[in-house]
N, C-alpha and C positions, 0 to 999 in steps of 0.2 A: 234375186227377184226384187222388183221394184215396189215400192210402198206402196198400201191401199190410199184410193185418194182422200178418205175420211182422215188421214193420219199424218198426212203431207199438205201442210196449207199451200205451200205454193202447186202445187197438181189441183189440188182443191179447186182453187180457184181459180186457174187457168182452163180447168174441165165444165166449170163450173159458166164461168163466162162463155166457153163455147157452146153450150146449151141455152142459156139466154139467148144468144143469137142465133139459132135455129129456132125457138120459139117466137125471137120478134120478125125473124124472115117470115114464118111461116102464120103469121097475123097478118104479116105485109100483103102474102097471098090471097090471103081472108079478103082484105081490104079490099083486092080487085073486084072480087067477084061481082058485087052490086053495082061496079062500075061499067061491065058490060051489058049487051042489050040481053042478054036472059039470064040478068043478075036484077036487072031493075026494079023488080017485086021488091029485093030484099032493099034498099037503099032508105026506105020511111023506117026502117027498124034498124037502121046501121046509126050510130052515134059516132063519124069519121073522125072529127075534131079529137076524142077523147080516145079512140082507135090510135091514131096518129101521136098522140101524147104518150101511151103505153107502149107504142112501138119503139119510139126515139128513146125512150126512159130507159127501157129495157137493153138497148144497144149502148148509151153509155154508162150505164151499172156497169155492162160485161165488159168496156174495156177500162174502168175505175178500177174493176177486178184485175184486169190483166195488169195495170199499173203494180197494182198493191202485188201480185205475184212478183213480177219483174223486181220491185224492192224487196222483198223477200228470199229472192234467190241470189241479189249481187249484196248484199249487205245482211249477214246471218244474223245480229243482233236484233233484226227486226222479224224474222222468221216467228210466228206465231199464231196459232191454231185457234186460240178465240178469237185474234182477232178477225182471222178468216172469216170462222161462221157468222159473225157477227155481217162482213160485211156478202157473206152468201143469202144472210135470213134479209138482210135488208135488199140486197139486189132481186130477190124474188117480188117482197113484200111492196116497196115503194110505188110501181106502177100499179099497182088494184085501185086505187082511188080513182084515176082514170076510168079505169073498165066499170069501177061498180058506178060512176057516173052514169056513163048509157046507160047502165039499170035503174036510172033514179035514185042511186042513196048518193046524196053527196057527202063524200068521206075526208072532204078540206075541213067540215066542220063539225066540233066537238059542239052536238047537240041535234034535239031532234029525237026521231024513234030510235030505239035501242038498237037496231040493226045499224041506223048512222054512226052512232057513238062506238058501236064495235068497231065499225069500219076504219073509224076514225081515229081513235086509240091505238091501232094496228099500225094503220098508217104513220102517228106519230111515232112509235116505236123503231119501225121501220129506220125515218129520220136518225132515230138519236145512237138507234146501232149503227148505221156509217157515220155518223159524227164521233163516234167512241172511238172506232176502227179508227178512222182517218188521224184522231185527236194523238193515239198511243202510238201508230204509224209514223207519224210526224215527230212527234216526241222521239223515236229512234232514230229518225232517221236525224235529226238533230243534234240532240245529245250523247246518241250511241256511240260505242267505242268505236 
């Protein structure tokens, strides 16, 4: 019987990528809607620009993911489960600043009402978890045996 995916970073995040990308597909869809002639109501309430930034984000998070799998399953020494979720909380996490833009909180800057600053804090976290992943990735895939 094959390993649950919680317990197998490289399944992890190879499952984990392919759900991003039925998520930024299915935004994509979103997208059209307002572009059509009885979507046009909705097009003053659509924020495209930042629609558009959360879609692309989302699609290369999930194939950063798939890289970091693929290093994971051809070089065991880099095989490793935190750093997976690390870069699963970040591949979720990093596109919101986008979306909560259309909502008006701008989540680029640490400041502001407390809902920005949450936003915003998340966001940087987001960052420094794929910077970690990437940083300890790198370092095996360097110096590993």
């Amino acid at each position: 019987m094959s390993e649950h995916v919680l317990s197998d970073p490289v399944r992890l995040l190879a499952a984990n990528g392919a759900l991003q990308v039925l998520v930024s597909s299915l935004l994509g869809v979103y997208m059209l809607i307002p572009m059509q002639p009885w979507g046009k109501r909705l097009a003053p309430r659509v924020n495209m620009k930042s629609l558009l930034a959360a879609h692309l984000d989302w699609l290369m998070l999930a194939f950063m993911q798939w890289g970091a799998a693929f290093a994971m399953n051809t070089w065991s020494s880099t095989r490793s489960l935190a750093v997976a979720l690390l870069l699963v909380f970040g591949g979720w996490t990093n596109p919101t600043p986008y979306l909560l833009r259309g909502a008006g909180i701008n989540a680029f800057v640490l400041a502001g009402r407390p809902a920005q600053i949450v936003a915003a804090s998340v966001a940087g976290l987001s960052s420094l978890a794929i910077i970690i992943a990437w940083a300890i990735l790198s370092w095996g895939l360097v110096f590993g045996p």
